[in-house]
MIVO-910664 format. One line per field, with one value per residue (C-alpha): residue number from 0; residue in three letters; x, y, z. Coordinates in steps of 0.1 Angstrom, whole numbers. Example, Ala and Ser with C-alpha at 12.3 -4.5 7.8 and 13.67 -1.06 7.14 Angstrom:
<pts>
nr <- 0:1
rest <- ALA:SER
X <- 123:137
Y <- -45:-11
Z <- 78:71
</pts>
This chain:
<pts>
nr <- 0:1:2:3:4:5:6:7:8:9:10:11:12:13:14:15:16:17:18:19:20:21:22:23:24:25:26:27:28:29:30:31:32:33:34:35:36:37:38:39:40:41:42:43:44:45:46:47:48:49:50:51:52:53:54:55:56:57:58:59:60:61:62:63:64:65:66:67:68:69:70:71:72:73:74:75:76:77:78:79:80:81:82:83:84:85:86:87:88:89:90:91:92:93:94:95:96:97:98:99:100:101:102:103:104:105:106:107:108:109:110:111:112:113:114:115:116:117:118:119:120:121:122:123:124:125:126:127:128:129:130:131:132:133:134
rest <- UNK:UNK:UNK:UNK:UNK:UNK:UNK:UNK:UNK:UNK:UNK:UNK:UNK:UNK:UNK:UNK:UNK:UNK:UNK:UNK:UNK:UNK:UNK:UNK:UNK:UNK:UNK:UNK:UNK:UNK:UNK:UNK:UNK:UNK:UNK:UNK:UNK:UNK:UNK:UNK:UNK:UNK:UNK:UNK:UNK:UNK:UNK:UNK:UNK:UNK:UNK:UNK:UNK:UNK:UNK:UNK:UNK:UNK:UNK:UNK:UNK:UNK:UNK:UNK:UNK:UNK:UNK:UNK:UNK:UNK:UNK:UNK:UNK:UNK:UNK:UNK:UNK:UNK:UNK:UNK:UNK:UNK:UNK:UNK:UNK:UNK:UNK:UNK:UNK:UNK:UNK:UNK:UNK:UNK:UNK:UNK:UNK:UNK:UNK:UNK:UNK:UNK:UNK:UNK:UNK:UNK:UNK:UNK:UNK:UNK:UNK:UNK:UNK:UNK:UNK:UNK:UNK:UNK:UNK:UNK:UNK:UNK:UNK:UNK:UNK:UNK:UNK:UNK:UNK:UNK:UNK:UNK:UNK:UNK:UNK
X <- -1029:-1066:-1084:-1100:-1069:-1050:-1084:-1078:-1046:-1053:-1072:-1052:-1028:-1046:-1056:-1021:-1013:-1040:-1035:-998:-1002:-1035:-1024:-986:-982:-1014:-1010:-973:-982:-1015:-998:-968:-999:-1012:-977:-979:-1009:-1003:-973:-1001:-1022:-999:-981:-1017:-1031:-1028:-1057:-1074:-1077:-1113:-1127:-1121:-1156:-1159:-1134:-1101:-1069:-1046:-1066:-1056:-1031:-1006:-1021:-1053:-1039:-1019:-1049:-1074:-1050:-1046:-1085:-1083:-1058:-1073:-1110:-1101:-1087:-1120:-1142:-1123:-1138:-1108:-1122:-1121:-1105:-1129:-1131:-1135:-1169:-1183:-1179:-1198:-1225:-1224:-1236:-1260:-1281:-1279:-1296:-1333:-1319:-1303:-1309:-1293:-1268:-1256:-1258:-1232:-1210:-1205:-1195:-1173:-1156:-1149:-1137:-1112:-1101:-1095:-1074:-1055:-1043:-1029:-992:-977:-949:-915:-911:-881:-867:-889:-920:-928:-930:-898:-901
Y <- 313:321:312:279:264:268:254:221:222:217:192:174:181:167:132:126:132:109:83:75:81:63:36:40:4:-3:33:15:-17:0:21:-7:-29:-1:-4:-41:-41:-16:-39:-70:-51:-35:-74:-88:-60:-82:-101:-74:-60:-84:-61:-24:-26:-27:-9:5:-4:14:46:40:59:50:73:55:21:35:55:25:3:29:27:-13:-12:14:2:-20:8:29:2:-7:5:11:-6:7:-10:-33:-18:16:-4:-18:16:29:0:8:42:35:4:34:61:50:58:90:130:142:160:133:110:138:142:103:104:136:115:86:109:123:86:74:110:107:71:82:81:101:93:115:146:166:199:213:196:172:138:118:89
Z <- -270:-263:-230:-244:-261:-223:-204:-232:-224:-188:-190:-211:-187:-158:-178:-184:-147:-130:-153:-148:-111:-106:-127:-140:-153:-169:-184:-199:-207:-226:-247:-248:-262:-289:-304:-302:-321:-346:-358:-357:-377:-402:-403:-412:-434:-466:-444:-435:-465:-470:-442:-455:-459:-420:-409:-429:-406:-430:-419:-381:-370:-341:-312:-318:-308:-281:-271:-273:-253:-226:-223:-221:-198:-173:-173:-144:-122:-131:-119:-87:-51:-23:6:39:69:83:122:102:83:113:133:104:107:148:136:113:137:163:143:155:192:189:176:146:165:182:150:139:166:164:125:139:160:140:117:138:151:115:104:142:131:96:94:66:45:57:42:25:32:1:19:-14:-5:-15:-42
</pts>
């Protein structure tokens, strides 16, 4: 294989990963839904048929509906903010309405140390003897 068909690879490889661990069930149901509506559309191509002019559905092959319904299906995870706890925002606001009062080193030491606080408080799941996380 040459160097830029294993780098596509990759990232192919990659895509595929985030999206069914970001976002396993929308992934599913998306690509359940492409299948869905390829059988719509193959049931109402007689109907269709007025719009080849448009668009040809016969053309459209199945890993374009699964693909575009993967899309539809994921747009809402790629649009949605995590929010941070709310004592974690208002230390953050703390810092911020302080700034006018203090150096930059000190502004520092105080994001430093709420950094700190907030990675002291995170609990991880148990581990297993080959230290992967068990599901």
């Amino acid at each position: 294989m040459t160097k830029s068909a294993d780098v596509f690879t990759a990232i192919i490889k990659r895509s595929v990963d985030v999206l069914f661990v970001l976002n396993p069930r929308g992934t599913s149901v998306g690509a359940f839904a492409g299948v869905l509506l390829e059988g719509l559309v193959k049931l109402f191509a007689p109907l269709l048929r007025r719009f080849n002019d448009v668009v040809d559905v016969s053309d459209l092959k199945t890993y374009y509906f699964i693909a575009g319904g993967v899309v539809v299906f994921n747009v809402p995870t790629l649009f949605k903010r995590r929010e941070l706890p709310k004592e974690i925002e208002d230390a953050f606001e703390t810092i911020r309405r302080t700034k006018p009062h203090m150096s930059a080193v000190q502004i520092k030491m105080q994001y430093l140390a709420l950094c700190s606080d907030v990675i002291a408080r995170v609990q991880l799941a148990p581990q297993g003897r080959t230290g992967r996380r068990k599901t």
